[in-house]
C-alpha positions in Angstrom: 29.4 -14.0 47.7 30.9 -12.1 45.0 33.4 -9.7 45.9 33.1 -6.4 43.7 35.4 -3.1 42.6 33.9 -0.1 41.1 36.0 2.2 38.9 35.9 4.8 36.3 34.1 7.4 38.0 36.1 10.9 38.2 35.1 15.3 37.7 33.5 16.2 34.2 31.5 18.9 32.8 27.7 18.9 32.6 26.6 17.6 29.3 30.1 15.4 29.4 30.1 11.3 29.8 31.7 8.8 32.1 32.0 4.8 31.8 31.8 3.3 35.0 33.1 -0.8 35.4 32.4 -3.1 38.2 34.4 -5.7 37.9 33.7 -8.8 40.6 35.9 -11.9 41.5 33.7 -15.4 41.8 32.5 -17.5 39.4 28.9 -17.4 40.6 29.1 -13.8 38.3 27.2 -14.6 35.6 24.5 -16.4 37.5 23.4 -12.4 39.2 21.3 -10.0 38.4 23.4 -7.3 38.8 22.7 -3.3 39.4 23.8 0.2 39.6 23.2 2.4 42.9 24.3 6.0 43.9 24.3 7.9 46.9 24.5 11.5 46.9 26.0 13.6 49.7 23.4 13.8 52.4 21.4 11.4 50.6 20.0 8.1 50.5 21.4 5.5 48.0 19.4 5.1 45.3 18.7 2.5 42.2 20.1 3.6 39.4 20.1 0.4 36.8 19.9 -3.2 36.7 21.0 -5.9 34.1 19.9 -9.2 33.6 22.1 -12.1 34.6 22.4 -13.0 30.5 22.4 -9.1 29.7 19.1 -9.5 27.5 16.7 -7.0 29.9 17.8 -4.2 31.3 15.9 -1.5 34.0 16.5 2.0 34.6 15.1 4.5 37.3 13.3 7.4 35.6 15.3 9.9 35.6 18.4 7.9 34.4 16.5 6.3 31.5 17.5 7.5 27.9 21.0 9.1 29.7 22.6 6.1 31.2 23.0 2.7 29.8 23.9 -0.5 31.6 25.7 -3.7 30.0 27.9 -6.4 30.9 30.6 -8.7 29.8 30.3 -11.9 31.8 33.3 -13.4 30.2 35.5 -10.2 31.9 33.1 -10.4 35.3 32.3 -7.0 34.5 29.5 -4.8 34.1 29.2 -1.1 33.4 27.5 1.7 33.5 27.8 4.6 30.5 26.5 8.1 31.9 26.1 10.5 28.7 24.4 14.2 29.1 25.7 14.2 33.2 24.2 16.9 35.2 25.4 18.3 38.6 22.5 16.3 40.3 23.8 13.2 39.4 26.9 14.1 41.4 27.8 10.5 43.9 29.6 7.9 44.6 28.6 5.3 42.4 28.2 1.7 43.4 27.2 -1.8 41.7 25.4 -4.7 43.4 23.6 -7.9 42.4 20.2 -7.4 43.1 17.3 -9.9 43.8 15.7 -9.3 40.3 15.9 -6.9 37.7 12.7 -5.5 38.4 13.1 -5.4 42.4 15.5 -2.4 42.6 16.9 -4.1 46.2 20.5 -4.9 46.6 20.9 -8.8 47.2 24.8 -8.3 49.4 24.6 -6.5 52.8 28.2 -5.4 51.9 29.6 -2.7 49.4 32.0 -2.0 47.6 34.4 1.3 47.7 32.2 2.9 44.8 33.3 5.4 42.6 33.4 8.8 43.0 31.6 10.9 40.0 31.3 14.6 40.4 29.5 16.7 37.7 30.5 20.6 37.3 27.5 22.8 36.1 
């Protein structure tokens, strides 16, 4: 299993833009599907993105398509999330995940990460 660390998340202004990194230890990295989840205060965590093991295809939830973009680095075992036009309802902790296809939207680890903290002032 591939251990994983989320950073980059932190308070910014509505409108404003974060990049978020996962970076995860194992070589098996490259070989994942990997995605982006969030849970909101209260909430359920939700898909936010996924990523194709060789980057080419990538898959957003609706409301994060044309604002977020998902890509990765499989040299650095790293992928990331850029967040531009932020809102206060994307306000959570942020967390990445292989998941069992790009298309499936269903983490593939039973364990997390810390996440990332990403708080959005309106």
């Amino acid at each position: 299993q591939v251990q994983l660390v989320e950073s980059g998340g932190g308070l910014v202004q509505a409108g404003g833009s974060l990049r978020l990194s996962c970076a995860a230890s194992g070589r098996t990295f490259s070989s994942y599907d990997m995605g982006w989840f969030r849970q909101a205060p209260g909430k359920e965590r939700e898909f936010v993105a996924a990523i194709s093991w060789s980057g080419g295809s990538t898959y957003y939830a609706g409301s994060m398509k044309g604002r977020f973009t998902i890509s990765r680095d499989n040299a650095k075992s790293t992928v990331y999330l850029r967040m531009n036009s932020l809102k206060p309802e994307d306000t959570a902790v942020y967390y990445c995940n292989a998941v069992r296809g790009i298309y499936s939207t269903d983490a593939r680890f039973a364990s997390w990460g810390q996440g990332t903290q990403v708080t959005v002032s309106s």
